[in-house]
C-alpha positions in Angstrom: 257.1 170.1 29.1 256.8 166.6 27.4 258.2 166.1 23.9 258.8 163.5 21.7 261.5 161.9 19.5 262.0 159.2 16.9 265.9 158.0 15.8 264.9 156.2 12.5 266.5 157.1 8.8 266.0 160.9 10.0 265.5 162.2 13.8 263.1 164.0 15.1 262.0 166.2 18.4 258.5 167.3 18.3 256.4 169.3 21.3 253.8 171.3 21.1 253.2 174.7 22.5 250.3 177.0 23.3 252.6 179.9 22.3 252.7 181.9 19.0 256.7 180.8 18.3 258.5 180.3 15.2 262.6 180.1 15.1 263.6 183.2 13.2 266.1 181.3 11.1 263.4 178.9 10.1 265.7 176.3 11.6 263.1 174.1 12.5 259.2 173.9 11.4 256.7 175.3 13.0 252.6 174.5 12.5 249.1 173.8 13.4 249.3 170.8 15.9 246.2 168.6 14.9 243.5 170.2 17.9 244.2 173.7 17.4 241.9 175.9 17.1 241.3 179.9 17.9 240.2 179.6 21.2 243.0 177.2 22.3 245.9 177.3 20.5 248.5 174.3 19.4 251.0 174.6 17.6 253.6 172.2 17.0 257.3 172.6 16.7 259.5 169.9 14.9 263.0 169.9 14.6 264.2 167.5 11.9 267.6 166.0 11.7 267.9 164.2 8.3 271.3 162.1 8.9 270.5 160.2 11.5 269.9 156.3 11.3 271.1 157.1 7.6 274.5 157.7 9.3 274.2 154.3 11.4 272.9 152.6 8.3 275.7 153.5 6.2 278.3 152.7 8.7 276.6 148.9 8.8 276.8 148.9 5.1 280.9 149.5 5.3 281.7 146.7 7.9 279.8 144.3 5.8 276.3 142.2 5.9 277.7 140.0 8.7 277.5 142.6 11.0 274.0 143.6 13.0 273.0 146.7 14.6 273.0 144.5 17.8 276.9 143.8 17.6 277.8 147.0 16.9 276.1 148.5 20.1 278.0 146.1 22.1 281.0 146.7 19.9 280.6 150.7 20.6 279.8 149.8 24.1 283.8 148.8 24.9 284.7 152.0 24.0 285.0 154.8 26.7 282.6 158.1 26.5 284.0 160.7 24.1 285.2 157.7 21.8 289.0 158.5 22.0 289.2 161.2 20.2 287.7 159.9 17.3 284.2 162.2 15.9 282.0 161.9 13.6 279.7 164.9 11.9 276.7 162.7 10.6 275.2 165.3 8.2 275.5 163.5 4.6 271.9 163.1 3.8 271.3 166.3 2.0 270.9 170.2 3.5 270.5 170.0 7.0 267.6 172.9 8.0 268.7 173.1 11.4 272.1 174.3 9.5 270.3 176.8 8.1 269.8 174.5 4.6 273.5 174.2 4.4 275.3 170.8 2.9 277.5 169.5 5.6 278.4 166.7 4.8 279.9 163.5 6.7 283.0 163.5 8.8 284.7 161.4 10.5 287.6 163.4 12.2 290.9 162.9 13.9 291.4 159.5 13.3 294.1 157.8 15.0 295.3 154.7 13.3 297.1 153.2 16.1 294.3 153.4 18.5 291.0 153.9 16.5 289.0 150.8 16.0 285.8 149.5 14.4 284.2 149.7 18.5 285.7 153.5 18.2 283.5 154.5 14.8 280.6 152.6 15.7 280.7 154.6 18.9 281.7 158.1 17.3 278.7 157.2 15.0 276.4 157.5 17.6 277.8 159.9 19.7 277.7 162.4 16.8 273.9 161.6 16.4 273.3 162.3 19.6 274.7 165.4 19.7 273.5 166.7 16.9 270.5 166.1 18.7 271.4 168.1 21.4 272.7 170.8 18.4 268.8 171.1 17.5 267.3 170.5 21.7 269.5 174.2 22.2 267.3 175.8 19.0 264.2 174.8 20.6 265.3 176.2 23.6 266.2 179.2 22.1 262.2 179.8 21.3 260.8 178.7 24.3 260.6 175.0 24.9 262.3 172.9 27.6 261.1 169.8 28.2 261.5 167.7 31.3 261.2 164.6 29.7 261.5 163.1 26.1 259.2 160.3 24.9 260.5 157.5 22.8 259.7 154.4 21.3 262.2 151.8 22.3 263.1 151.5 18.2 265.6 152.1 15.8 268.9 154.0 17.7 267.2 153.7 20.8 267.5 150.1 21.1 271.2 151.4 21.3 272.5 151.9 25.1 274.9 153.7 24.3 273.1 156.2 22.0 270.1 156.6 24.2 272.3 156.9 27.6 274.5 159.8 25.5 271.6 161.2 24.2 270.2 161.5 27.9 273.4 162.6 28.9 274.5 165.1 26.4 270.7 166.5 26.8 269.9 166.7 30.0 266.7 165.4 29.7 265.4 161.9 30.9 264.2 159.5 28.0 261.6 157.5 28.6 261.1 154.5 26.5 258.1 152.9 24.9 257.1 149.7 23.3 256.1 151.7 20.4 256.9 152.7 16.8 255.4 155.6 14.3 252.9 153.0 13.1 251.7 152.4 16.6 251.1 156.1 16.8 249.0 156.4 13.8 246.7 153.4 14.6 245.7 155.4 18.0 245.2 158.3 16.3 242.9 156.7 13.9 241.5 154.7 17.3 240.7 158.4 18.0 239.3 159.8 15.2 237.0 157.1 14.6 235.7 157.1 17.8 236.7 153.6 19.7 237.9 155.9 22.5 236.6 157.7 25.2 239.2 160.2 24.8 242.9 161.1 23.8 243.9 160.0 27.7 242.1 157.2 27.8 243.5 155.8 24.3 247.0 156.2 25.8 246.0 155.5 29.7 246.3 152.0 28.5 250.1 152.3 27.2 252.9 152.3 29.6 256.6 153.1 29.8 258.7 150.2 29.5 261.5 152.1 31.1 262.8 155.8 31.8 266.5 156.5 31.3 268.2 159.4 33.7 271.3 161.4 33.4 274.4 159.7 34.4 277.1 160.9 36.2 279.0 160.5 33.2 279.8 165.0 31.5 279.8 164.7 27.7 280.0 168.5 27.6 283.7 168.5 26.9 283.2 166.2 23.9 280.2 168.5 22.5 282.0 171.2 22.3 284.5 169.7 20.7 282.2 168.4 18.0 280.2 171.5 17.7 283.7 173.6 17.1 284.5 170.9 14.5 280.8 171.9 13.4 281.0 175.3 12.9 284.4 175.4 11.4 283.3 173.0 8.4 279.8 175.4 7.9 282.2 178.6 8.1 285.0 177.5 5.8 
């Protein structure tokens, strides 16, 4: 089905199901979508990651004011896929509930100091976002979902190639981008709610894709794994 996902100071993947689920583990949050009801049922499902554009942020904040978001994307866009090597855990904003509310922490691991550059961490950066994305995409399809196609506004990390095109790839799943943001959101569900609609499709028939991003050709797989091992040795030890 269709989901959707935000890359700002946390990350998020939200869908909604007409299915009674809930994740065992309580790894991710599951809920009264805002037109359920007893005769049709919709409940959504939200997987939160909470080190996210903190990660991004916090990497800006080491390299110094002069640098912008813009200049590191082309900066982490020199570097080849799988960054060299170099990988980065992004899970230093607090308990993680996808980790089952354990502290991770931030890594940056195996750094090679005759190869390794600023291009390298920017791109390790967003590489481990993105597959901690895909860390929390393989919990949701554990209970049931599997989207065709994720729904983004064109904000935040995704005005990163690089992180939406790994993302994409690491996922599986197509991104398709929006000239939107979370505030947009909530002023056509208010549109909605007060009535200046026909409908929930026709407030959004007026909204269109700015682009849709496929799968490459490019197999991160070898690199995920590598991370997620990394992963699961620093929750086990």
């Amino acid at each position: 089905g269709e989901v959707a996902a935000t890359a700002g100071t946390s990350g998020v993947i939200y869908g909604v199901t007409d299915q009674l689920l809930c994740d065992q583990q309580s790894r991710v949050n599951t809920f009264a979508h805002v037109n359920h009801s007893i005769e049709e049922q919709r409940l959504g499902v939200l997987l939160c990651i909470n080190g996210t554009g903190s990660m991004n942020r916090w990497t800006k904040t080491l390299t110094g004011s002069t640098v912008s978001y813009p200049e590191m994307n082309a900066s982490a866009a020199l570097v080849k896929p799988g960054s060299e090597g170099l990988r980065v855990l992004p899970f230093g904003n607090g308990a993680e509930r996808m980790l089952n509310n354990k502290i991770a922490g931030a890594h940056l691991r195996n750094i090679d100091l005759n190869l390794h550059s600023s291009g390298h961490v920017f791109r390790a950066v967003q590489e481990g976002i993105a597959f901690s994305f895909r860390y929390g995409l393989d919990i949701l399809r554990e209970n049931g979902m599997e989207p065709s196609i994720i729904r983004a506004g064109q904000s935040n990390l995704f005005l990163s190639d690089v992180f939406t095109q790994s993302f994409v790839d690491i996922t599986g799943v197509p991104v398709e981008l929006h000239e939107s943001d979370g505030s947009y959101g909530a002023a056509i569900g208010a549109g909605i709610g007060a009535g200046i609609y026909k409908s929930a499709g026709d407030a959004f028939s007026y909204k269109k894709p700015l682009k849709v991003v496929e799968p490459s050709t490019v197999s991160l797989e070898e690199y995920y794994q590598d991370w997620k091992s990394l992963l699961v040795s620093q929750l086990t030890n």
